[in-house]
MIRO-987231 format. One record per residue: residue in three letters; x, y, z of N, C-alpha, C, O, CB in turn. Coordinates in steps of 0.001 Angstrom, whole numbers, plus 500000, padded with zeros to 6 digits. Each point is the difference from the previous one (the first is absolute). Glycine has a CB too. Layout:
<pts>
ALAXYZXYZXYZXYZXYZ/...
</pts>
This chain:
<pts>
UNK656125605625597443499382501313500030501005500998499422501172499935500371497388499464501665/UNK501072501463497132500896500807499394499622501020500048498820500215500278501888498564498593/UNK500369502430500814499984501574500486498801500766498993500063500031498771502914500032501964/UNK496007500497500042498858500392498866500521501131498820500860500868500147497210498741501899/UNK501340500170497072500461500721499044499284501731500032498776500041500126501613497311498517/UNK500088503507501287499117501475499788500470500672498788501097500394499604498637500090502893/UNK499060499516497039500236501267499002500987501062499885499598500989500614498484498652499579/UNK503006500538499283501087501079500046498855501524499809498874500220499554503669497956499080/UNK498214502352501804498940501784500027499843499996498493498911499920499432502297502034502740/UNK500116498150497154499693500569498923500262498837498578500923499935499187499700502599502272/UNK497724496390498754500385498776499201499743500677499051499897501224500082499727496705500957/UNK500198501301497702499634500371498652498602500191499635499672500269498845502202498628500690/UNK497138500948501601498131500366499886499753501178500689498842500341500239500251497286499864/UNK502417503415500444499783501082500629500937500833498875500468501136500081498980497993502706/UNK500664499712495956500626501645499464498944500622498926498872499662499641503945499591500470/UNK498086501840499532498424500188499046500295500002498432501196500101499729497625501607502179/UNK500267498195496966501174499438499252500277500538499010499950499388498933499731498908501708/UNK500769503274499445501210500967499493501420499032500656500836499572499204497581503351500980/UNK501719496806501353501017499354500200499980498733499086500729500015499008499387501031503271/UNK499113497863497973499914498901499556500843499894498562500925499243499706496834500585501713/UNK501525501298497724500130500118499106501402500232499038500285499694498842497573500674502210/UNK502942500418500178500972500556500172501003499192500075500987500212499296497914501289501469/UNK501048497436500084501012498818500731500285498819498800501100499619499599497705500699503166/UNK499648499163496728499385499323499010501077500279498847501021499385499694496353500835501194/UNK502027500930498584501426500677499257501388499315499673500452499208499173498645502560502025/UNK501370499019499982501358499987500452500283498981500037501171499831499662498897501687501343/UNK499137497161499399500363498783499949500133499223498649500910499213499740498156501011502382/UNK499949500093497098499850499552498518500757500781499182499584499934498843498278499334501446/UNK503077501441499843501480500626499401500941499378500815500826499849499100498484502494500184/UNK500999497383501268501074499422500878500186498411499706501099499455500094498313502385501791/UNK499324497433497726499622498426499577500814500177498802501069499433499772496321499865501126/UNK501976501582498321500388499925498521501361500109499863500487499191499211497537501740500076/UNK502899499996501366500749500430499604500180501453499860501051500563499694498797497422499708/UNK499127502510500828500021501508499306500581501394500788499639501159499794498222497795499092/UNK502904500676501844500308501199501202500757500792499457499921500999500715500022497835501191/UNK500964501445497034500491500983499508499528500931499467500676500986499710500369497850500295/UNK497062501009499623499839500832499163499415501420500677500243499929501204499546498007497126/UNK499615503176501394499737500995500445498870499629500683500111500136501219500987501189497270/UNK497681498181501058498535499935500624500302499211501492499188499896500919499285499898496452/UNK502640499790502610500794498812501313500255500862500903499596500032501163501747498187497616/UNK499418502568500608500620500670500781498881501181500907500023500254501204502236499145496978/UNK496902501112500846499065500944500888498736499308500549499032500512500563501725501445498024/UNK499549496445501038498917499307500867500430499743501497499255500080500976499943498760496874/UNK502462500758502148500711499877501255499996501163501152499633499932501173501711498686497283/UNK499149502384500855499775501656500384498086500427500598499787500452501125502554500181496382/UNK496754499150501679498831499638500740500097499363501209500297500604501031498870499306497072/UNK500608498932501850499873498785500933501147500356501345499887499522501129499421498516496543/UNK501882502991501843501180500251501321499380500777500732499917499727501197502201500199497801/UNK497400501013500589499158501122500141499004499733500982499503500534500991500890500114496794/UNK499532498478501648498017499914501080500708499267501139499962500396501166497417498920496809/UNK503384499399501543500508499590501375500746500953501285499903499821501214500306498261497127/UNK500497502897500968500486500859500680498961500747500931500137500022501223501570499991496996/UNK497136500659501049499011500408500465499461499744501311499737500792500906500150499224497063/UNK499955498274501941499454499186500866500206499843500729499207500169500926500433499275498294/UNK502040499939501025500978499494500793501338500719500639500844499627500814498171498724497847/UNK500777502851500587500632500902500729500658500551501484499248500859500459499552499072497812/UNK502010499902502332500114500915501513499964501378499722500637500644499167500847497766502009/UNK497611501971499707499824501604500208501040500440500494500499500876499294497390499180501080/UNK502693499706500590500639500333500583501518499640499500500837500505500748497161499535500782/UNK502579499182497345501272500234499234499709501126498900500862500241499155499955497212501230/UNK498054503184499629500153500824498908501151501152500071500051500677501027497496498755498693/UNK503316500797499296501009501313500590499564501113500712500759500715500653500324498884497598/UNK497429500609501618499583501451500411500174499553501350500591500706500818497655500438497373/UNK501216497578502140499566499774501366501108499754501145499715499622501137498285499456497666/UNK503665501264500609500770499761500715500729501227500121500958499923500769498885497803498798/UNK499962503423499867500244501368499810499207500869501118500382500919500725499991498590496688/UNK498219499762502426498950500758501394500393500013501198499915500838500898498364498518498229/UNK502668498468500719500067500108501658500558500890500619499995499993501231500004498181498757/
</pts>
């Protein structure tokens, strides 16, 4: 008997696919080789972005340690 498997929150059929699209990307420059170039670079900068967005602590934000 083995440990059931669950869906992670945020699998890849909950993203939507500006992300998809995004990651997809980033991955197919990175295969190739291509990470030096500019479109890399503001594809990485995207994709940090949103993760940041996402995954963020509210509460490390600088403002939020200035309030306390």
């Amino acid at each position: 008997m083995g440990i059931p498997q669950q869906r992670p929150k945020d699998s890849p059929e909950d993203w939507n696919q500006d992300e998809a699209s995004l990651l997809e990307g980033l991955y197919q420059m990175a295969v190739e080789g291509r990470v030096e170039t500019s479109e890399c670079q503001q594809l990485a900068t995207d994709v940090y972005s949103r993760l940041e967005a996402s995954y963020a602590d509210p509460s490390a934000a600088p403002d939020a340690a200035t309030e306390a």
